[in-house]
N, C-alpha and C positions, 0 to 999 in steps of 0.2 A: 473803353470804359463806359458804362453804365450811368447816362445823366443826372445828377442831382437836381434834383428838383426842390428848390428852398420853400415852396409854399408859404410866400410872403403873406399873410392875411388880408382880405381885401375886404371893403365895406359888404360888398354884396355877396361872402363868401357863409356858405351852410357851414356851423358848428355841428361834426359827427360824432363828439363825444359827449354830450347830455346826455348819459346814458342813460343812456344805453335805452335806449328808447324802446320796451318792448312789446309784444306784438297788440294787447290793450291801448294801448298809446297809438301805435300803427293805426291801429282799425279807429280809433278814435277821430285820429288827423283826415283820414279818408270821410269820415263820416260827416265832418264839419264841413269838408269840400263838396260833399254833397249837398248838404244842410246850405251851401251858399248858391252852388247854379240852380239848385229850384227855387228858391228867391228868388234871383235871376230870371228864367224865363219865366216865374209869373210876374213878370216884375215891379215885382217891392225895390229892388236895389240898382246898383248898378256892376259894372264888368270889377269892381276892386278889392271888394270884399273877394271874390274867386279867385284874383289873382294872390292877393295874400294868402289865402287856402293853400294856393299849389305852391305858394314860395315855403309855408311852413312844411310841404310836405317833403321839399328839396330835395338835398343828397341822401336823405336817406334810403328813398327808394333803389338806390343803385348797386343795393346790396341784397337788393331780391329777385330773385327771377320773374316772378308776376308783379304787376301788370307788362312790367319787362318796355323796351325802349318804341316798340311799333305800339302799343296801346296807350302809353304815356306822352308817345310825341304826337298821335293822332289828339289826343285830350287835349294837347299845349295848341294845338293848330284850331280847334274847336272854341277854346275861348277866345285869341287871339283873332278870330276871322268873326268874333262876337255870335256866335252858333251855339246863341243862349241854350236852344233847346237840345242838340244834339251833345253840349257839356255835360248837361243835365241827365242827359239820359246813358251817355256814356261813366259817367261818376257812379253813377247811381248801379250798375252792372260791377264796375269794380269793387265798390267798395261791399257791396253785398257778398261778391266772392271770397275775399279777403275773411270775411267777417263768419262768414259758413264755409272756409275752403275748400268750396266745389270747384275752384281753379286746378285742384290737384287731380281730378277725375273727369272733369267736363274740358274739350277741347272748345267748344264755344266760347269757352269765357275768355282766350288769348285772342279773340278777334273782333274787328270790330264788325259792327252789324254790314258794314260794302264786303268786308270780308267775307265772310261767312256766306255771302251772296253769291258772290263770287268763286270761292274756294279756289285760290291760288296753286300750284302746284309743290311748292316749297310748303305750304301751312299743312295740303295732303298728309306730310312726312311727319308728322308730330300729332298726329293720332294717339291720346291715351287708351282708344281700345274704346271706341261703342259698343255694348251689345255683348262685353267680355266682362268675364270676373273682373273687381276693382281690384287693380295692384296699388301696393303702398309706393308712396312719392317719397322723395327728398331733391335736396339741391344739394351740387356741388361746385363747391367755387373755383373757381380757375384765374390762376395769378398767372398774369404775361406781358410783357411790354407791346405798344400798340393802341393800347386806349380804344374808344365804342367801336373801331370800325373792324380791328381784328376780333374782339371780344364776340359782335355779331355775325360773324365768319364762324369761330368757335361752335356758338349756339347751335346753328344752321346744320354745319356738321355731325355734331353730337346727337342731331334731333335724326341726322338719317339713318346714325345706325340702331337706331329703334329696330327690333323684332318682335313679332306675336311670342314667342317665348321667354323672353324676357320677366324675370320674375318681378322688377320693378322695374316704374319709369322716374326716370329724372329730368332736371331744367340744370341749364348752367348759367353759374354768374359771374360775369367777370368783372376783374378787379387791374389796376395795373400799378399797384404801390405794395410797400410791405403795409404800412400805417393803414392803407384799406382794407387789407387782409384781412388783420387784426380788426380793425373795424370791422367786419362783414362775420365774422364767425361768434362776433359775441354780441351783436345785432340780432342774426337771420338764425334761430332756432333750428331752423329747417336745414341746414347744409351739416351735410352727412358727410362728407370725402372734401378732400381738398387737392386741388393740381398744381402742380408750381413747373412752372414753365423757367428758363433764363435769361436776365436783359434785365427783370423790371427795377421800376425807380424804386427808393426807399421812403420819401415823403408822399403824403397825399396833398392832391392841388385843393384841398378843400382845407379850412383852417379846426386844427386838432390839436389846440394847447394842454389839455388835460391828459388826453393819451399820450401825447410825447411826451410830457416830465415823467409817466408812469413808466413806461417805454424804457427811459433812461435810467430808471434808478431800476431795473430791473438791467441793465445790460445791454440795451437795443435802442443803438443812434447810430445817426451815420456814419459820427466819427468812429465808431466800433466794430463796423460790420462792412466787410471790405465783398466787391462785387461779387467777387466768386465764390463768396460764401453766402450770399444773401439767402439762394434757395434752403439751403439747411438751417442758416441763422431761423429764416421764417417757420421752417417745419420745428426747431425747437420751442420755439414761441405761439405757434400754435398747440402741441403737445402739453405746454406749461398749461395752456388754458383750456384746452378741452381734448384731454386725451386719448377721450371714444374715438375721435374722428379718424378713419385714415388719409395718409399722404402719401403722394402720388410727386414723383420730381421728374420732368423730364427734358432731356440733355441734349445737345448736339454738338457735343465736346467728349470728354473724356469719361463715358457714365461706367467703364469698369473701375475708374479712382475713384468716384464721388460712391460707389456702392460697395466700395473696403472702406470708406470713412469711417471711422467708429460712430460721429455723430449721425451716418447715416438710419441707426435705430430708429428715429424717429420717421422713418421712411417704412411704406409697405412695400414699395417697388419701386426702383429706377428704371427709368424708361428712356430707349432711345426717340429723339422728337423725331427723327429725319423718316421713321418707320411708320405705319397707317396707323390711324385711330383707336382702329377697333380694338386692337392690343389692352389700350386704358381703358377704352368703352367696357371687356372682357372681366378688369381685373378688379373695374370700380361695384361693377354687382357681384361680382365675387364678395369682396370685402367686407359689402353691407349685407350680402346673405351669411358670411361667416357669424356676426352679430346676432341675426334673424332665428339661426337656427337655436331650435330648445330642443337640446338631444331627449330629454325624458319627458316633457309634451309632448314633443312630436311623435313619440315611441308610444303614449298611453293614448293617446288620439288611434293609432294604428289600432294597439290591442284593442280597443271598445268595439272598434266595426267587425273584430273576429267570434267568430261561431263556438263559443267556448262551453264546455260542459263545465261547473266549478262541484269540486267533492273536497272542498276546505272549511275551515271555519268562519265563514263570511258569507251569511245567507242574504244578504242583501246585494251583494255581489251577482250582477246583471238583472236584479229588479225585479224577478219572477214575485217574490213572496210578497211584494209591495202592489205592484200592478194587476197582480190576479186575486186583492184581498178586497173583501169588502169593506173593510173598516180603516184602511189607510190607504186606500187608493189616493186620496186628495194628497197624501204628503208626496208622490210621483207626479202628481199633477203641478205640484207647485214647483219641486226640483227640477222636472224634466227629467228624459230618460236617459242622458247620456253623463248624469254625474253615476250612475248606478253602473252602468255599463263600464265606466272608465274605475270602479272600484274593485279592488282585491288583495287579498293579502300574498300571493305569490309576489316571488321574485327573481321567476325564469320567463320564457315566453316573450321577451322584448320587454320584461321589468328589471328592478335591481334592488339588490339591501342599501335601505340606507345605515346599517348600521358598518355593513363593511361591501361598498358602491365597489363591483370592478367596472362597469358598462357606462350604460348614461345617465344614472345620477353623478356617478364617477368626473362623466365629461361637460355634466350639468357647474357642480362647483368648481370646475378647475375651468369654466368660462366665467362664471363670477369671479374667481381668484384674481383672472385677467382684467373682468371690469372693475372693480374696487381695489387693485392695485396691493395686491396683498400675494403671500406665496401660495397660502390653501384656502380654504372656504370650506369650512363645514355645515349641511344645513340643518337646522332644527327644526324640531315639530311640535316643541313645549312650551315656546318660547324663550326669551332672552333668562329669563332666570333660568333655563334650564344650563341656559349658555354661559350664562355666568356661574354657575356651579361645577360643570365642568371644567372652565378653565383652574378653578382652585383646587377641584382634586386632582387634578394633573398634575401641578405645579406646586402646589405644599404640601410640605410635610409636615405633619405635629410639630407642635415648638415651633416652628418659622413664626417671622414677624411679617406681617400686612399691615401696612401703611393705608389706611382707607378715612373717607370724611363720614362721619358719624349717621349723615342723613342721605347716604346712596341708599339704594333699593335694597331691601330684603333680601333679598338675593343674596345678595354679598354676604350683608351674617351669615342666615343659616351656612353659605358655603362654606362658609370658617368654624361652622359648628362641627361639619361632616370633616372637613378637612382635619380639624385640629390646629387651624392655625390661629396666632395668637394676635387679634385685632388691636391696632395702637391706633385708636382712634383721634383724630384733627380735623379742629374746629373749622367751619366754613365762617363768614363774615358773617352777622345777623344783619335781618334789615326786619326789627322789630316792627317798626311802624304800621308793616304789611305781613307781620306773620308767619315772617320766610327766611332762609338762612340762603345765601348766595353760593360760593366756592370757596375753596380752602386754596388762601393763600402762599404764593411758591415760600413766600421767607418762612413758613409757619411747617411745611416741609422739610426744607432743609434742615431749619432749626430742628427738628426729630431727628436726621439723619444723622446731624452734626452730633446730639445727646448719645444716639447709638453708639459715634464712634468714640464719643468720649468714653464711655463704658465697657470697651473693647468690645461690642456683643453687635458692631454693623452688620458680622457676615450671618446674622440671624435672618438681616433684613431680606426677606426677598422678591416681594411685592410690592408697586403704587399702585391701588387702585382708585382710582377718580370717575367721576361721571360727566361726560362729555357731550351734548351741551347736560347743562343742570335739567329740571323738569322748569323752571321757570325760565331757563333760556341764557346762562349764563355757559360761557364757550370759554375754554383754558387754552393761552399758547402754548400750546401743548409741544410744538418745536423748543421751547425755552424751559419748560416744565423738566423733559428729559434731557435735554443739553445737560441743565444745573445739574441735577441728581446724579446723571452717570458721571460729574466730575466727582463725586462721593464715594458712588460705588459704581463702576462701572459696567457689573454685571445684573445690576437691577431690569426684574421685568415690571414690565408694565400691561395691567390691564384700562382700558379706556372702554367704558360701556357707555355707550353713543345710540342707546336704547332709542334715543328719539332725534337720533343724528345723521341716519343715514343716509339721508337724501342727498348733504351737506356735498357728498363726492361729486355732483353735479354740478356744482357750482362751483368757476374758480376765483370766487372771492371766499367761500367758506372754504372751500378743499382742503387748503395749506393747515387749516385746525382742525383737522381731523387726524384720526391717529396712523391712517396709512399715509397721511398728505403729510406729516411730519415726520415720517421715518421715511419716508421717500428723500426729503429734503434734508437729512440729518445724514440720509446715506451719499449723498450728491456728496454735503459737506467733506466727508470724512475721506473720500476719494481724494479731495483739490489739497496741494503741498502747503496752500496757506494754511489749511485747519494746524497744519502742527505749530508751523512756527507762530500760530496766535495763540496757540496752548503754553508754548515755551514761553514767549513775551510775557503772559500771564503769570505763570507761574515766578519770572525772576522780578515783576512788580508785588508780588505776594509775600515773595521771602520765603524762609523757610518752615515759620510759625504765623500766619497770619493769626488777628481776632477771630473774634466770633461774628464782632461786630462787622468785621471788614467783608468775610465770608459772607453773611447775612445782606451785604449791602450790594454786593458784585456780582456782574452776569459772568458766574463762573464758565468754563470754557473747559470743555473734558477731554481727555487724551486720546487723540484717534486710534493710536495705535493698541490702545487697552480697551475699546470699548465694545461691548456685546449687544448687539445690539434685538431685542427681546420685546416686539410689540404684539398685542392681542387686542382685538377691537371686538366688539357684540353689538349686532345692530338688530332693534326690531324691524323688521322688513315690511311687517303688515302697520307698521305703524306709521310710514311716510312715505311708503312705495305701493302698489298693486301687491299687494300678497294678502292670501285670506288669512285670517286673525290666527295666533304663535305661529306666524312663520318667521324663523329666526332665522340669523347669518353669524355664524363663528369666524373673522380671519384673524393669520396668522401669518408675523412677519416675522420669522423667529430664529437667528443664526443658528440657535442651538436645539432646533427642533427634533433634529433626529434622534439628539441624545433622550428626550420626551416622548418622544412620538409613541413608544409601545404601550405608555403608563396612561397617555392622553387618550388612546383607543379603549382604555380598561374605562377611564371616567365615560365617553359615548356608550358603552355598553351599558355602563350605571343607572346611566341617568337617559338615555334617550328610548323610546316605546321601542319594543319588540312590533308593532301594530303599528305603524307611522300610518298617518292618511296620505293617498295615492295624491288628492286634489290641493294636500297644503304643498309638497314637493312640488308638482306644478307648478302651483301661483308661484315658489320663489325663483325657477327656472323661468317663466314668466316676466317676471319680475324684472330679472336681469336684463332680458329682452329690451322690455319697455327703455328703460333707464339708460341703457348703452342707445337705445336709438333715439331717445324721444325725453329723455331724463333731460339737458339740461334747459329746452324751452319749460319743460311744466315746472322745475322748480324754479328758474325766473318768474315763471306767472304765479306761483305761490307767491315768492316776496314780494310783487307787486297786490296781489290782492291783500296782503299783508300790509306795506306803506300804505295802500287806499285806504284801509281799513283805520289807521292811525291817524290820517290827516282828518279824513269824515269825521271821525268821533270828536277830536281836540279840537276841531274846527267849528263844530255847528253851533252855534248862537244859542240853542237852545240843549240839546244832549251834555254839554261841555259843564253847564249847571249843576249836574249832577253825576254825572262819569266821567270818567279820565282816564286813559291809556299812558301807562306807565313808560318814560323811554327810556332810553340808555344812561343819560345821568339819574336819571331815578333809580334805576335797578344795580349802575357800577358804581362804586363809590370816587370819585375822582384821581384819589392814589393811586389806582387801579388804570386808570385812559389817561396812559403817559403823551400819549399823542394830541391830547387836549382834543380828544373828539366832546362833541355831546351828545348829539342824538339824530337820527337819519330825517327827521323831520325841519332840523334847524335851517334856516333860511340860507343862500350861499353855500351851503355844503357841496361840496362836490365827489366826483369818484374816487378822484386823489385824495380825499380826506378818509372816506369810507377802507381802504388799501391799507394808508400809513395806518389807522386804526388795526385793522386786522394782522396788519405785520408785526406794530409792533404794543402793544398796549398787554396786559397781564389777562385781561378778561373784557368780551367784546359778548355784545348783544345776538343773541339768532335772533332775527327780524321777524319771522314768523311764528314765535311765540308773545301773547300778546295779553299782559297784563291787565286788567279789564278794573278799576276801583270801582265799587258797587255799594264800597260803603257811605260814603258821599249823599248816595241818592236813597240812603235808609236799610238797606238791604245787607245782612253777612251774605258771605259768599254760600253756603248750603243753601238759604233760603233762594237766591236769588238764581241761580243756577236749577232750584226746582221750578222756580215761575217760570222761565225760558221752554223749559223742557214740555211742562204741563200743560202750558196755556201758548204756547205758540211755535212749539217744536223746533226749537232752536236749540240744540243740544254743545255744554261747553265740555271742557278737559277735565280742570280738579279745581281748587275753591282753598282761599284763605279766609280769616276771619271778616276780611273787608273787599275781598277780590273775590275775581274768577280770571280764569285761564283759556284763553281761545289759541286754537292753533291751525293756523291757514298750510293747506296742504296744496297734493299736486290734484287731487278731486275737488278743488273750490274753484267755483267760475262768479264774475261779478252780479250776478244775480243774487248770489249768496250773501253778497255784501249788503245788495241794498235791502236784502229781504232783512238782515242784521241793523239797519240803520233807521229803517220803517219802524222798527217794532221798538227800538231804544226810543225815538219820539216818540211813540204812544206810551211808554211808558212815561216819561217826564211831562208830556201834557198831564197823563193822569195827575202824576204827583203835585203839579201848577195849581188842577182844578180842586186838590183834594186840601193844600193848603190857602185855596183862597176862599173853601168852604169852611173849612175849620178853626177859622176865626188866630187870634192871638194865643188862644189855647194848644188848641193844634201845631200852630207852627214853633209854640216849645216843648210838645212832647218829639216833633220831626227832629228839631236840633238836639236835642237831649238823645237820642235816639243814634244819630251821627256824630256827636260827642263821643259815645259808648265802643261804638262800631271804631273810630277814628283816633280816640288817643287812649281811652281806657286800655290802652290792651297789655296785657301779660308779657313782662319779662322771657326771651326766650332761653331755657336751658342752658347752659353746653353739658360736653363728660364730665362726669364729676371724676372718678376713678375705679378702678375696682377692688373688692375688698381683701384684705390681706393673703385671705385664704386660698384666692386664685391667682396669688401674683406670680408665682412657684420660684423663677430666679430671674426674676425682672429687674432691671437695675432702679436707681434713685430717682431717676431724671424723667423715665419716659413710661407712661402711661399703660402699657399692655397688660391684658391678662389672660387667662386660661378659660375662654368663654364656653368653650366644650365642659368642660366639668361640672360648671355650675348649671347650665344648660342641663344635663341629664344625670345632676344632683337633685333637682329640682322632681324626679319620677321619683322619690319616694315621698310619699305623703306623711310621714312622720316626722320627716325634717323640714318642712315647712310649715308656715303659718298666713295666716290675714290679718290683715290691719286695715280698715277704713279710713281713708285719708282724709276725713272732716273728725275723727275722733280725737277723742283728749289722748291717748295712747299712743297716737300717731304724732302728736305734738313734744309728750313726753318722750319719745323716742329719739326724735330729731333732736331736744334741747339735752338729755343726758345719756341718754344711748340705753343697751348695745346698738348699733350702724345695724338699720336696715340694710337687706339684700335681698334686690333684686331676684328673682328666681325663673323670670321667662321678659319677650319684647314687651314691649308694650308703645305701642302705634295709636295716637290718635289720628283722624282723620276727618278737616285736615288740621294738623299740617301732612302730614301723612310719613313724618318720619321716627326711628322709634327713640321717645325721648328716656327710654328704661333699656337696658340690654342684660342677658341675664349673668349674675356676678357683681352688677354694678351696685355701686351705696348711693342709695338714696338721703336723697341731702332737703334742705329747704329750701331751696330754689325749683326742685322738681315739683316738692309738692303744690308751692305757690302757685305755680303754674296748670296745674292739672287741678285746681281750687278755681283759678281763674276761668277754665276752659268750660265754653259751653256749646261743644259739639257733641251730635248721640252716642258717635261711634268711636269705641276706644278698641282697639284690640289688642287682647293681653288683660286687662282687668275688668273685673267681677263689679259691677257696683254695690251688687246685694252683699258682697262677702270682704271686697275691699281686692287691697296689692295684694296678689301673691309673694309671701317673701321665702328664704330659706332662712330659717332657723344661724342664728351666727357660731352655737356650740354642734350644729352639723356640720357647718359648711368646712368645717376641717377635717371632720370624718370620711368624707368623699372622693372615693378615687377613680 
């Protein structure tokens, strides 16, 4: 039996779960270590400020390969022999490496300065290669029982069977707990592979109160996980949380049982241990080169270095006409020559169609398909809207009902105009204050659902479409979203356009809300023989007529054995990944695909270019790359430049005056964070809180979109989004009437922040100097100013409904109409008219009729959603509001000429 290790807490025991500490923090803690032995040896201080250094830096370290156990014991030996200067100078070597990771390519930086003097014959063996191409690095962790002295056995090993061919090098890390494991892979960005040896303990000797309650409610304690299961228990638990990585199990027992395991899926290879190294040395760069490869970059890299004659229509295809002109030379000069050379419209030669991929684009999305955890992947070249209108005219027919929130993307209508499907639009939440409408509540769905079936016309229903996160950053439990609904209709699809989501798979604290991460989970579900009998239990609490009210109020629970289960996700790709701008991502998780699949090739044909650019397929192949190997360090360092960016702001003594960053109880309304979260900022918070949030609350915050109030400090958000731009080149998202919208990516580095935090003080000194200029006077036109900005503001909208004549056989209850019709009712010009909505005729309209209609969108921006759709009646809430509105840009109306309406004695003439 396999020791338990109780991991009693000791005074002098490192906490490894203040999470997650990542590698800004790292490099930070390093840096203060330094910042104390040069103190030290000039010295200002004494040996305890350094020692405190290196106690903050503790266990953390032991879950990275560099500076690794010979440069950190030589450091401890350094200060402890008071060798002020050689601390100093050895700190000073690490932490600069760390902080520029030339550790990953430079061999000097694993030794100490005797070393290197020296050159031992064992350090010889771990040559990255002087004087060679730079190979990309990663670390692999290796769990084994043994602790530091087999773990550096391990290392030693691993570092001999290095070869000049080798297409990467690696470092190993060892671990010898399950608890460290898990520790070390959601720590160390860097570990790419993981090895699981057998024997190891399941607690770590370091004290982990917060990972172990999380641990437990997810399934994983000791009392659950019995020894001969531990390897697989861990490779499940690591899969749950970063599914890029492969795992490696290896055996000295029975490894032909343990690789028919069914749980052995999460396994890439069983391996016998009693067998030589090199075996796993072999299989670990396999792994990561299967990741590495981009079948259709690497194929369009090929073609550019070949000798090609081109007699197509693509004259800029290989650059002659560009490089040999006199008058646009400079634009070769600034591209360079090999985006010309890598351009053409063929698609033999080592190319493919994207419109029907047999080769590598083919093997380009069916490698995404595998990274983002979906069955296909289609890539776009339009963008998401293009993506999102394909998935409608795949999927609807005329007449069908769409379930959608009034204020998604454009997109969505038009698709429903081309489609013909019949929009029943529902309300999001408003959060008038700031100008914005949040998401559309699960009860406010069902309740539509529930209205359908009362009017026998449910099986119309055949889309939910949602937007996933919002544009202000608002995230649906999207697992409890479709639970509830398919307990309604079980064969409902769902579209989730995650436009500005997709990074999210990167992360396994967002993952699980995203729309593959909850049909993943939903599919788990449906598998386990509790799902039914909690569906049964449910149902004989229900009775045979429950309310509406009761239904309304309970996390309905849907029948496994009836459910269809129909996910479609759209992700902008250039919008939070490496992809050049409409590089879009179609997946498809979809039981019932193949009965679709010929109609959904007719919509790609539709709607996607005959002329795709060679370099946007790239980047999304690319893309995938990036993200399977390096995806979830950058977006931790997103949401970490994202919380820094929140604390700075709310925090500075001076900026906090007049801006604010909006958090999570600001943006969710409380009803909503059943978990009593509030906000990532709140003091005490911990990981455990940030999880139970995400698990279980109705709508949770994406961290890295970042509400910016601007009205506070005198500014709307158009104005003040132009002064950033103009006068200091600080470029934000979108803009409400008192905000702006910042969004921390995986291209932000903290530079960015302080360049963002320099420029907010100079604005608010300005404002300081400009009201202690301005006497009494002044500082009531500022307030009066922020008054306007701050409570004045406009009522927002909702649907009103649409007018009789498009309702066609809509039942009493629920909202839909026939927007196609009135939509290209609206091209004849004789049944339409204008009306200027400051006129008396516009007022007389509203108070005795006939009901305005609607006759096309109409979008201001911002807010930027459309508060008119065409068919809809214009009510006096609409116009109030667009009376109210003082942005330039409206789109959809005229201001010289007024609304477009249709005529009310056409709009029935229209067919």
């Amino acid at each position: 039996m396999t020791k338990r290790n109780a991991a009693t807490p000791k005074a002098e025991d490192e906490r490894i779960d203040t999470l997650f500490s990542m590698p800004g923090a790292r490099a930070d803690r390093w840096r203060a270590l330094y910042s104390a032995t040069q103190a030290w040896a000039r010295g200002r201080t004494d040996r305890m400020p350094v020692q405190a250094a290196m106690a903050e830096i503790g266990a953390y370290e032991e879950f990275f390969a560099y500076p690794g156990t010979r440069l950190t014991s030589a450091l401890r030996e350094r200060i402890e022999s008071d060798d002020a200067e050689g601390a100093a100078h050895l700190s000073r070597r690490i932490s600069e490496s760390i902080l520029t990771r030339s550790y990953k390519h430079d061999t000097g930086a694993w030794e100490t300065a005797e070393q290197l003097a020296d050159s031992a014959p064992d350090l010889k063996t771990s040559t990255m290669g002087h004087g060679a191409a730079v190979r990309p690095y990663f670390e692999m962790l290796v769990v084994s029982p043994g602790g530091v002295e087999r773990g550096a056995h391990q290392v030693t090993e691993l570092r001999r069977l290095r070869r000049p061919e080798d297409a990467f090098v690696y470092e190993a890390v060892p671990v010898a707990s399950f608890e460290d494991a898990i520790c070390a892979i959601l720590m160390n960005p860097g570990i790419a592979a993981v090895t699981i040896y057998e024997g190891f303990d399941y607690a770590s000797r370091h004290d982990a109160p917060v990972l172990r309650s999380v641990l437990t409610s997810a399934g994983f304690d000791a009392a659950h996980v019995e020894d001969d299961d531990m390897p697989l228990a861990l490779a499940d638990g690591i899969k749950r949380l970063r599914p890029e990585l492969d795992v490696y199990v290896l055996s000295d027992r029975h490894v032909e049982r343990m690789a028919g395991d069914p749980r052995s899926k999460n396994v890439r290879r069983v391996l016998y241990s009693v067998e030589e190294m090199l075996e796993l040395h072999l299989s670990v760069l396999e792994g990561v080169g299967d990741r590495y490869r981009t079948p259709f970059f690497d194929n369009l890299k090929k073609y550019a270095m070949r000798p090609i004659s081109t007699f197509h229509a693509l004259p800029i295809a290989r650059g002659k006409s560009v490089f040999k002109s006199d008058w646009i030379r400079d634009m070769g000069e600034f591209y360079g020559l090999n985006i010309f050379l890598a351009e053409s419209s063929a698609t033999t030669g080592g190319l493919d169609s994207l419109l029907e991929p047999t080769g590598n684009i083919k093997d380009a999305q069916d490698m995404a398909a595998r990274a983002f955890g979906a069955d296909h992947v289609f890539f776009v070249t339009n963008g998401t809207s293009t993506s999102n209108k394909m998935v409608h005219q795949a999927l609807v027919a005329p007449g069908d009902i769409v379930l959608l929130d009034r204020n998604c993307h454009k997109s969505h209508h038009y698709g429903l105009v081309l489609a013909g499907g019949q929009p029943l639009y529902i309300d999001a939440f408003p959060m008038t204050e700031y100008s914005m409408y949040g998401a559309v509540p699960l009860s406010s769905i069902k309740n539509a659902l529930l209205d359908l079936k009362d009017e026998g016309r449910l099986d119309k229903a055949k889309i939910v479409d949602l937007t996933n996160c919002t544009f202000d950053g608002h995230i649906y439990n999207t697992r409890r979203v479709m639970k509830e609904c398919l307990a309604i209709k079980p064969d409902l699809v769902f579209l989730w356009d995650e436009a500005w989501f997709g990074f999210a798979r990167w992360s396994p604290f967002l993952r699980p809300r995203t729309a593959m991460g909850a049909a993943d989970a939903i599919e788990a579900w449906m598998a386990k023989p509790e799902s039914k009998e909690a569906y049964e239990k449910q149902q004989a609490e229900l009775g045979d007529a429950p309310s509406r009210e009761t239904l309304l109020s309970t996390r309905l629970i849907p029948d496994p054995d009836k459910i269809r289960l129909r996910v479609y996700q759209t992700n902008s790709t250039h919008k939070s990944m490496s992809s050049l701008r409409q590089g879009s991502m179609l997946l498809v998780r979809d039981v019932d695909f193949r009965e679709v699949e010929a109609q959904f090739h007719e919509a790609v044909f539709t709607h996607a270019s005959t002329s795709p650019n060679q370099q946007l397929i790239a980047s999304l192949d690319v893309a995938r790359r990036q993200m399977e190997l390096e995806g979830y360090g950058l977006v931790a360092n997103a949401i970490e430049i994202a919380l820094d960016i929140r604390r700075e702001v709310n925090s500075h003594p001076l900026i906090s005056k007049y801006f604010r960053i909006l958090g999570a109880d600001d943006m969710v309304p409380a009803e909503y964070r059943q978990s009593g979260f509030t906000d990532f900022m709140t003091p005490g918070l911990t990981f455990e809180d940030q999880v139970n949030s995400m698990h279980d609350d109705e709508f949770c915050l994406d961290p890295t979109r970042i509400t910016l109030v601007c009205g506070t400090a005198g500014f709307d958000g158009t104005q003040f989004k132009k002064v950033m731009a103009d006068d200091y080149d600080i470029q934000f998202n979108k803009t409400s009437r008192n905000s702006v919208l910042l969004q921390s990516n995986i291209n932000n580095t903290r530079s960015d922040v302080a360049q963002l935090i320099r420029v907010l003080m100079q604005i608010c000194e300005k404002i300081e100097n400009e009201l202690a200029q301005g006497g009494e006077n002044g500082r009531k036109v500022f307030a009066a100013r922020v008054k306007s900005l701050m409570e004045d503001v406009p009522d927002l909208p909702n649907f009103s409904h649409f007018h009789e004549a498009y309702r066609g056989n809509a039942g009493d209850k629920t909202p839909e109409g026939d927007m196609r019709r009135a939509f290209y009712g609206a091209y004849y010009p004789e049944g339409c008219e204008y009306i200027p909505i400051e006129s008396a005729e516009c007022d007389a309209r509203l108070k005795s009729g006939p009901e305005m209609i609607s006759a096309n969108f109409v979008i201001p921006y911002p807010p930027g959603f459309p508060i008119l759709v065409p068919g809809q009646v214009v009510t006096q809430e609409t116009i109030d509001f667009m009376r109210k509105l003082d942005v330039k840009e409206i789109h959809g109306y005229e201001r010289a000429r007024g609304l477009k309406l249709i005529r009310p004695d056409h709009a029935a003439d229209v067919h």
